[in-house]
N, C-alpha and C positions, 0 to 999 in steps of 0.2 A: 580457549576463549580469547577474539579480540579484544583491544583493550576498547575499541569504540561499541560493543556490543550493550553492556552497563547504560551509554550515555544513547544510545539507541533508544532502549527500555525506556529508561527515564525521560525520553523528549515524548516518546508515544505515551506514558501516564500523563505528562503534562497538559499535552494536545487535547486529552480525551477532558482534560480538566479546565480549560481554557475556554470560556463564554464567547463563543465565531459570532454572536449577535451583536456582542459589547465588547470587541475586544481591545479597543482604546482603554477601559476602566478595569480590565480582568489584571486580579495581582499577580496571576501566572504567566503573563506574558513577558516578564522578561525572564523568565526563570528558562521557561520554552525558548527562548530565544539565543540564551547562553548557551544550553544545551545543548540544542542544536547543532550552533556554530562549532562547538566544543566536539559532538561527533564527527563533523563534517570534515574539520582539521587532522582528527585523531585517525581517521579513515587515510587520510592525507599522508598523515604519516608513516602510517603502516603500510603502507604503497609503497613509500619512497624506502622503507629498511627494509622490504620485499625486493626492491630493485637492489638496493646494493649486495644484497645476497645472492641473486640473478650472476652480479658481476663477477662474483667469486668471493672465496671467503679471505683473499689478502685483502691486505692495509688498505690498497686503491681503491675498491670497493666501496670499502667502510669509511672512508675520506669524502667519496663523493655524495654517501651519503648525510654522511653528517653537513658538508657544507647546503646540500638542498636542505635537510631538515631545522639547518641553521637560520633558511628565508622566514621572510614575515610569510601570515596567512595569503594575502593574495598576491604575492611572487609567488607561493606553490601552487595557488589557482592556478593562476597564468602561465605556467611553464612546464604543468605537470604532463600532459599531452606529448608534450617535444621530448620532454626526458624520456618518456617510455617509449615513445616511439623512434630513437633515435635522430629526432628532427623532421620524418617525415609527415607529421601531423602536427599543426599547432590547434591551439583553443581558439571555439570561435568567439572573440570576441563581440559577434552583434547577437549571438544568441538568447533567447527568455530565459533559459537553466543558468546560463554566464552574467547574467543582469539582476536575478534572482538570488543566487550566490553571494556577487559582490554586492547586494544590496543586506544582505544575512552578515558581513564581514564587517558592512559599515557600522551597523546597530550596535554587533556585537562589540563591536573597538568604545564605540560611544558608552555602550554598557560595562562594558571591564575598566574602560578608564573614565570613567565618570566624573564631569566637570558640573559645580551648580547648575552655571549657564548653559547648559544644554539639556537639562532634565528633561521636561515632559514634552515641553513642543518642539524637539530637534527629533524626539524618537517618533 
């Protein structure tokens, strides 16, 4: 089992529990939103210690993955493309799926580090 498999699960219970009518006032919208992010990352991850095993199983390998799984969330957005591809594919940045993403990276930043001032009308 992945480890984002669990946070899969529980984003699709959320989902199904989350009012699409109201969902400015639903209390599970940040729960789904964590979640989310929280798989989206965890996939991320698993990608990148997927690659470094790709490289082989010396030290070099295990180095370069640990310094990507070292980046924030959206440097491994942003770079995950190139890494796998050895450069010849970068992310598109003017993409809906890439706008969509880093707009799920921003909540979620806003939602794990949670400031007063930004409570309900910044999310």
């Amino acid at each position: 089992m992945k480890v984002g498999d669990p946070l899969l699960e529980t984003a699709k219970h959320l989902l199904e529990n989350v009012d699409k009518q109201n969902f400015e006032s639903c209390p599970n919208r940040y729960g789904f939103m964590l979640t989310l992010a929280a798989f989206v990352e965890a996939r991320l991850n698993e990608a990148i210690i997927d690659w470094g095993n790709v490289l082989g199983p010396s030290d070099s390998g295990q180095k370069l993955a640990n310094a990507f799984l070292s980046m924030d969330f959206q440097s491994k957005l942003n770079s995950i493309f190139f890494i796998f591809t050895d450069g010849d594919f970068i992310t598109n940045f003017e993409s809906r799926e890439y706008h969509y993403l880093k707009r799920l990276i921003i909540v979620r930043n806003q939602l794990a580090h949670m400031k007063p001032h930004l409570m309900d009308e910044e999310l």
